[in-house]
MILUM-291782 format. One line per 10 residues: their letters; for each residue x, y, z of C-alpha. Coordinates in steps of 0.02 Angstrom, whole numbers, plus 50000, padded with zeros to 5 digits. Layout:
N
a = X/Y/Z | ...
# end
This chain:
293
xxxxxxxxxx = 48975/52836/47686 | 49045/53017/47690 | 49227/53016/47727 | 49325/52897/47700 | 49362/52813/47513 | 49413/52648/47520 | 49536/52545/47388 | 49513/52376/47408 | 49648/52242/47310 | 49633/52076/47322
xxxxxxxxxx = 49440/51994/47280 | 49487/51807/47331 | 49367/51705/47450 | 49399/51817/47580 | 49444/51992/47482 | 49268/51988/47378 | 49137/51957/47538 | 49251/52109/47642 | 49234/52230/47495 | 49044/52201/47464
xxxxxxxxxx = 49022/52257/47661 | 49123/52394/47659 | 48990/52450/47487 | 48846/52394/47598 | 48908/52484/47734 | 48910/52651/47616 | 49081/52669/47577 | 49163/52722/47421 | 49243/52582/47359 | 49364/52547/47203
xxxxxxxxxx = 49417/52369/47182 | 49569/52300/47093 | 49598/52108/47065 | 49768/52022/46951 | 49621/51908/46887 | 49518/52044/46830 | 49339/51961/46814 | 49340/51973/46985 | 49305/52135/46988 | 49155/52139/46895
xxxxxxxxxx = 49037/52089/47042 | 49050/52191/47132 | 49079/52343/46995 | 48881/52262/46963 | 48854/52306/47159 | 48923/52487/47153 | 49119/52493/47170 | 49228/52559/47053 | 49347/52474/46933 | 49551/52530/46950
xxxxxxxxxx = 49674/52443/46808 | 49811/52428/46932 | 49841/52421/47120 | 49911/52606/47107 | 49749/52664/47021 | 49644/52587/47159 | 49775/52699/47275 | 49772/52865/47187 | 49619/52947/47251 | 49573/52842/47432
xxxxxxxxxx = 49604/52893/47592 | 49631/52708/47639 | 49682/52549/47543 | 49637/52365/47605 | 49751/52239/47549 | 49715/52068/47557 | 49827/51933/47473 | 49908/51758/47496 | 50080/51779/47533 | 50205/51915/47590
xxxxxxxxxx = 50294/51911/47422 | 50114/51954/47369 | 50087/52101/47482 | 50248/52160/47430 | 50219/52166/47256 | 50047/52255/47272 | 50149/52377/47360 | 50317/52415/47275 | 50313/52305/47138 | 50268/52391/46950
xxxxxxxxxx = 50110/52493/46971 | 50097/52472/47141 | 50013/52547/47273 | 50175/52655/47350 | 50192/52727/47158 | 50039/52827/47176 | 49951/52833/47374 | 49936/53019/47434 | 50029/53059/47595 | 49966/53021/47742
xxxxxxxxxx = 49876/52880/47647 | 49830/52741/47788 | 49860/52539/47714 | 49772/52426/47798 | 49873/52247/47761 | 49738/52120/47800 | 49830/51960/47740 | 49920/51848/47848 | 50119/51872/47820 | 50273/51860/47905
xxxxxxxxxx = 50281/51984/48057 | 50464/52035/48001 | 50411/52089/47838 | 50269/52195/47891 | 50376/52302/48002 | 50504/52327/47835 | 50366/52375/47734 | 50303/52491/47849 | 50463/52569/47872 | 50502/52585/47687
xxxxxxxxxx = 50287/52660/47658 | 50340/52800/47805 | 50483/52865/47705 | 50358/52906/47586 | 50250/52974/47698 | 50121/52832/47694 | 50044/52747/47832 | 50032/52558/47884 | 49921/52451/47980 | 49931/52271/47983
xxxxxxxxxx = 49761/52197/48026 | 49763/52003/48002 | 49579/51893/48008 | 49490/51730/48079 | 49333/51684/48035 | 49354/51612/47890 | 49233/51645/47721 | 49098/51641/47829 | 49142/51758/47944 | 49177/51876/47776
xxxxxxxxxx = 49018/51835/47712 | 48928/51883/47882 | 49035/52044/47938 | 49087/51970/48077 | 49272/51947/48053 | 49387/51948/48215 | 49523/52087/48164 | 49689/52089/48251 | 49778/52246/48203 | 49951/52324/48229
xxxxxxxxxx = 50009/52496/48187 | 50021/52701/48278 | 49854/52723/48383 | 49801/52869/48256 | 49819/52766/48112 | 49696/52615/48187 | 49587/52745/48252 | 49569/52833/48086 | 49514/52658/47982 | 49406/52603/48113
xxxxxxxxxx = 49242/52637/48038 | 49310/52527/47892 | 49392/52384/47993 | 49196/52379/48102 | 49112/52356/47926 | 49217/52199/47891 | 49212/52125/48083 | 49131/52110/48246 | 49276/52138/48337 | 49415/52229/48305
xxxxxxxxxx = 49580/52235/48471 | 49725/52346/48417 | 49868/52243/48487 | 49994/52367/48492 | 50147/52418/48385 | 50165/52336/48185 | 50188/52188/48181 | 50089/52151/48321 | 49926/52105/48199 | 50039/51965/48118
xxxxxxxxxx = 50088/51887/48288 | 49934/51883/48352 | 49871/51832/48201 | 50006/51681/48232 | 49963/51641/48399 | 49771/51609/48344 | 49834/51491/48186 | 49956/51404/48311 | 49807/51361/48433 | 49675/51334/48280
xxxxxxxxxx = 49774/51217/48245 | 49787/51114/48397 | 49599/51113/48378 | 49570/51040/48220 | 49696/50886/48256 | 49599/50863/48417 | 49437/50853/48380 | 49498/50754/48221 | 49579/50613/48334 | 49440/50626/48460
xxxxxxxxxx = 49298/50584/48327 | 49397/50480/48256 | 49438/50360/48399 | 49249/50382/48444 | 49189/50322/48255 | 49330/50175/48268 | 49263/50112/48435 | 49069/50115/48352 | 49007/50245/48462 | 48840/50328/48416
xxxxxxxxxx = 48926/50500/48361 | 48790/50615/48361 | 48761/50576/48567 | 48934/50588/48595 | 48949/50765/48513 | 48808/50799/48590 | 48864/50771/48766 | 49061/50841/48754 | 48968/51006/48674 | 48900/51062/48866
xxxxxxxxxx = 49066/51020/48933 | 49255/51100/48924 | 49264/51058/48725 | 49136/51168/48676 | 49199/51273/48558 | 49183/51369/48397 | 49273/51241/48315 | 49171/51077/48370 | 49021/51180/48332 | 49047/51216/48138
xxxxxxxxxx = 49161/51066/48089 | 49128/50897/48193 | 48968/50857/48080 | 49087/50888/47918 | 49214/50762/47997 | 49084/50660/48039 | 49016/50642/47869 | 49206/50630/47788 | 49150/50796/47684 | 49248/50948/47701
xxxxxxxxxx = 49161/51108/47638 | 49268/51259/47611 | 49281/51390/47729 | 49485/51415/47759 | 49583/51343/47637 | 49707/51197/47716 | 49840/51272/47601 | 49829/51446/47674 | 49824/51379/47845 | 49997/51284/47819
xxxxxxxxxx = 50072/51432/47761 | 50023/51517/47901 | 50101/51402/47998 | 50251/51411/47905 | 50266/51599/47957 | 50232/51540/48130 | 50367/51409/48138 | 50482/51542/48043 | 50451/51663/48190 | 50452/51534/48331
xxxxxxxxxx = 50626/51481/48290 | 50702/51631/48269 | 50622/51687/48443 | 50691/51530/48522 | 50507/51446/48551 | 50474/51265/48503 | 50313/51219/48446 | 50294/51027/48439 | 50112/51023/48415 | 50117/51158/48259
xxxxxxxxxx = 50258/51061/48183 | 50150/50898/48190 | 49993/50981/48116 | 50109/51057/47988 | 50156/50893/47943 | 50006/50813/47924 | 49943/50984/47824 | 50082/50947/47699 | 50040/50790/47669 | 49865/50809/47618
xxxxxxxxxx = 49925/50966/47516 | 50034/50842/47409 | 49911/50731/47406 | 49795/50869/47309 | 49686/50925/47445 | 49755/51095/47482 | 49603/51174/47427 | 49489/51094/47523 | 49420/51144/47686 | 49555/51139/47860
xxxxxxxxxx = 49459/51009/47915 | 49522/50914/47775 | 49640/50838/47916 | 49518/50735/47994 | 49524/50644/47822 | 49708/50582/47867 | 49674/50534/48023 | 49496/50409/47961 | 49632/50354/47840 | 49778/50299/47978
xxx = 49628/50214/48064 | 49564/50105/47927 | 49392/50212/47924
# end
């Protein structure tokens, strides 16, 4: 695509799928990953290669970052060949991980005095909404500065609200993980107190599906609860640490939330347990367990 080049960092289950569209969609596109192999895909596909996070930077007009963790996103950015060392002024970032709201609106503060530009632009959809292009995107950031990465930002998703201010991506981007959530521990506990009372499960999911609990989630993950196999899609890690930021922020906004501290819990437990990397859904396992299933 003429325009706009595009430095993507950070080729993880979500990071790789979002980089091939933006190459599909006809961007320029130079990828850097801290486990480099990843990078050779999609150099294969057309992108190309940077040694460092500031040599993906030097010569883009925008840079996707997409990482665990805000100490992550902060070391792509300021650490030792990082981005900040070597982005052009006026350079737009376009933070697409899920970090703490707080820390977004310091490193966009400390990226203006240099003359560099910051959206934050948090996901849901999981890896197959990466896969498909058809990511939700909730950014935050100056008007201009969403405006001007649009064309990327509608490559990677179907639908794309700017929220308002900085920040704003991040707390939205709570809010969803908050009710998400809620979701998966329901329909968990709802299965399985239908599977422990010996009801035929495929009519029952089946009938609640034309009610109120249609949704999204009921859709794509009751038959994977159902059959006690949890495929990934969003990593039950991630989404804990997510809703570690959330709690974070919650408190020191003066919110409780009693239902995100629960889920948390359970979340932990299963991480211990070694099943961080499995699929969210993984917390339907805990639940067959408590009921003798």
């Amino acid at each position: 695509m003429a325009g706009l080049t595009v430095g993507f960092i950070g080729l993880g289950t979500m990071g790789a799928p979002m980089a091939r569209n933006l190459l599909k969609a006809g961007f320029d596109v130079t990828v850097h990953n801290r486990t480099r192999e990843k990078e050779e895909p999609l150099a294969s596909e057309g992108a190309e290669r940077a040694d460092t996070a500031a040599a993906a930077a030097s010569n883009t007009d925008v840079v996707v970052t997409m990482v665990s963790d805000t100490p992550d996103v902060e070391n792509v950015l300021f650490g030792p060949a990082g981005v900040a060392e070597a982005a052009r002024e006026a350079t737009v970032i376009v933070d697409m991980s899920t970090i703490s709201p707080q820390a977004t609106k310091a490193f966009g503060k400390r990226l203006s005095e240099r003359g560099i530009r910051l959206v934050d632009a948090p996901v849901s959809g999981g890896s197959e909404g990466a896969e498909k292009g058809i990511l939700t995107i909730m950014a935050g950031g100056e008007a201009s500065d969403v405006e001007r990465v649009r064309p990327v930002l509608d490559a990677m998703g179907s639908k794309v609200t700017h929220v308002g201010p900085l920040g704003s991506g991040q707390l939205t981007k709570a809010v969803n993980q908050i009710i998400i959530g809620g979701y998966f521990l329901a329909l968990a506990e709802g299965l399985t107190f239908g599977m422990k009372a010996g009801l035929p499960m495929d009519k029952v999911v089946e009938a609640i599906s034309a009610g109120m609990c249609r949704s999204a989630v009921l859709e794509m993950r009751a038959p994977n609860m159902l059959r006690n196999d949890y495929p990934l899609g969003f990593k039950l890690a991630l989404h804990l640490k997510d809703l570690g930021i959330a709690i974070e922020t919650a408190k020191a906004g003066g919110v409780e939330l009693p239902l995100t501290e629960l889920v948390s819990e359970i979340e932990r437990m299963l991480v211990d347990d070694g099943r961080g990397d499995e699929d969210l859904s993984v917390v339907a396992a805990e639940l067959r367990r408590r009921a003798g299933l």
